[in-house]
N, C-alpha and C positions, 0 to 999 in steps of 0.2 A: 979766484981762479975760475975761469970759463969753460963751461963746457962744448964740445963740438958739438953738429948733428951729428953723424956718423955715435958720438956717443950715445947721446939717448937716445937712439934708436931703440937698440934692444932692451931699455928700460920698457919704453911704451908697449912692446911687443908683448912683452911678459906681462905687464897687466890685463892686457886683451886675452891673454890666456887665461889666466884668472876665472876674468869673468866666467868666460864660456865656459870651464870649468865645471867653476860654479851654478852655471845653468842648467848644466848637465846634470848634475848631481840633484839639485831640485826637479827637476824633471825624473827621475830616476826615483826619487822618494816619494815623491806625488803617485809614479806610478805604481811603486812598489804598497803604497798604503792604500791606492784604491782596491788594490788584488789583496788585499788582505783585511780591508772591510773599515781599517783604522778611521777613515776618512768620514765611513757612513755613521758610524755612531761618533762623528763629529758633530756631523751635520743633526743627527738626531737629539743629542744631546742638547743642542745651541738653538736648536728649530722651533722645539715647544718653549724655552724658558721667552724666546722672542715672542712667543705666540700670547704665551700668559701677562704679559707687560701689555701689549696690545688688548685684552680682552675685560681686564679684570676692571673694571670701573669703580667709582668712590660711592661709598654707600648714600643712599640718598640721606637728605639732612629731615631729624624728626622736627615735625611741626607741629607744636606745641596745641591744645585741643582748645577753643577758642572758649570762654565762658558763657555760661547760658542767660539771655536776656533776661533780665531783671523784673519779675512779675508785678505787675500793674499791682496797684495800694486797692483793695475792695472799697466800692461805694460807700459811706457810712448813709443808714434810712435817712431820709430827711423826717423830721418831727414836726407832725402838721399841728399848729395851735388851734383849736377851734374857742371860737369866737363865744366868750361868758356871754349869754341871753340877760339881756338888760331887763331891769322888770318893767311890767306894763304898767301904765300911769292910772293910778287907782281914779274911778270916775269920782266927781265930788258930789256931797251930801245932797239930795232935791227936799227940801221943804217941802211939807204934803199943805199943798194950797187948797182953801177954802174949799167946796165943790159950788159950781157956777149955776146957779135957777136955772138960766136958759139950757142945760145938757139936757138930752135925750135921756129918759128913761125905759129902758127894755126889761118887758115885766116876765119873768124864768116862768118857763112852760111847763108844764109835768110831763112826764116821762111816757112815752106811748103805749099802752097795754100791749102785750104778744099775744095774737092768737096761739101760738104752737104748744100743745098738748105738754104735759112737764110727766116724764116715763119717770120711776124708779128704775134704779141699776138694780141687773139682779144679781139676785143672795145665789151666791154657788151653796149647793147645798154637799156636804161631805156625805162621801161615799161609803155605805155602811159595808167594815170589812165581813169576809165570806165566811160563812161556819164554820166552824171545825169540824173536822169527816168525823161518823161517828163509825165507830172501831166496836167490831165483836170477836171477841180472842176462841181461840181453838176449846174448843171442852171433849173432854174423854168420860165425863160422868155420865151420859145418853143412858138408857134404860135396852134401848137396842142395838146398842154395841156390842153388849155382852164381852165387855171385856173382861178377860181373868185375873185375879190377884193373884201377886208373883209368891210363889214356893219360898219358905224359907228353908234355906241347906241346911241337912241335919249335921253336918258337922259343925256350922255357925250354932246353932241350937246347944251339941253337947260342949262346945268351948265358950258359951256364953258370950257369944259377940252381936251384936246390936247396936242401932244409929238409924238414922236419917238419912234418905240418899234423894237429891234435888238434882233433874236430868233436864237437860237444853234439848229438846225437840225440834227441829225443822219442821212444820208439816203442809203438803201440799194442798191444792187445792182441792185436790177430792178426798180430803183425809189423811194419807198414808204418811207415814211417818220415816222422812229421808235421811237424815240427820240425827246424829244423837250425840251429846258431849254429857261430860259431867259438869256439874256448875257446883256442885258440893259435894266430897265425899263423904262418906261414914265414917270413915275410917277402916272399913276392911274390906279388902279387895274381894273375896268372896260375896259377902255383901251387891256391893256395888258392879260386879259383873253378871248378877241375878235378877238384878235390877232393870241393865242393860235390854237382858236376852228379854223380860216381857213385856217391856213396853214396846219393841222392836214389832210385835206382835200384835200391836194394841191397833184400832182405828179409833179417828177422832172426827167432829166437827169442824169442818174448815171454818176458818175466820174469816171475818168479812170486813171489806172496808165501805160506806155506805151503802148494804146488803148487798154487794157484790163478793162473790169469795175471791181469798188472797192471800196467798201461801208467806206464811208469818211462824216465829221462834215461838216455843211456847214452852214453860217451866211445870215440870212433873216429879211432884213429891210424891217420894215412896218412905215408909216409918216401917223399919224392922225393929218388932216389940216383942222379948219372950213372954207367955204364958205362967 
């Protein structure tokens, strides 16, 4: 069965409407999604993931670190031989020949006398060592001192105490008596502080070191003895 034109006219008609339609309506969407931003975070969306494809490059390839040249073997010394010394060719034996009439004889001369004088070396002679200083110690026995003998305390008397008292003297040059220790007790204080007080009193003879005076120690016994 054949169709006329007059028929499909209005077939073709209605497809053209269609379209246009549907052009309409895309346009209508398009516009409708730009006013309402749908479109922009399209574009936002699709904009960077394209950008990243684009950008991102392949990692570079590791290159392996190459090994390090191989150091040279050290010289070994060389060893120098030195040469064994051969020995020297021993001379050979000479026969002691006749001696010949015809040689020369040279008759030995005597020795020429020296005039020069013949010195001894001298003798050092040692040096004889120096004297010894002679030493005169202090004395307190003088006749013109007039020194006193020390009191004995009458309470040493009635309690019967008695001893020996040996006193360490200083004494200067012009006598006087600087110093004074004990160098031995008696054994009672009494005693020995009576002691003290007259020799403190006393003048002496300076000592002398080769008659020069020279203020020197000097040891003074005092004997407390009762009656």
């Amino acid at each position: 069965m054949t169709m006329t034109y007059e028929e499909a006219q209005p077939r073709g008609l209605g497809r053209n409407a269609l379209i246009a339609i549907a052009v309409v309506l895309l346009h209508v969407v398009a516009l409708w999604a730009l006013h309402t931003g749908l479109l922009r975070r399209a574009v936002e969306v699709i904009v960077p993931a394209a950008l990243l494809t684009e950008f991102v490059t392949p990692p570079a390839p590791v290159v392996a670190p190459e090994p390090p040249p191989p150091t040279p073997p050290k010289p070994q010394p060389k060893t120098v031989r030195t040469p064994t010394p051969r020995p020297a060719p021993q001379p050979l034996p000479v026969t002691n020949a006749p001696p010949s009439d015809n040689a020369p004889v040279v008759p030995a001369e005597p020795p020429a006398p020296s005039n020069a004088p013949i010195t001894a070396a001298p003798v050092a002679t040692p040096e004889a060592p120096p004297a010894p200083p002679r030493i005169e110690l202090p004395s307190s026995n003088a006749a013109y001192l007039q020194n006193p003998a020390p009191a004995y305390p009458a309470i040493s008397k009635r309690m019967g105490e008695q001893g020996k008292v040996v006193l360490r003297v200083f004494i200067s040059t012009d006598g006087q008596p600087q110093k004074i220790e004990i160098n031995r007790s008696s054994g009672f204080e009494r005693l020995d502080r009576q002691a003290q007080e007259t020799v403190s009193r006393w003048k002496f003879v300076p000592g002398k070191r080769n008659g020069v005076p020279e203020a020197m120690w000097y040891l003074v016994p005092i004997n407390f003895v009762l009656e």
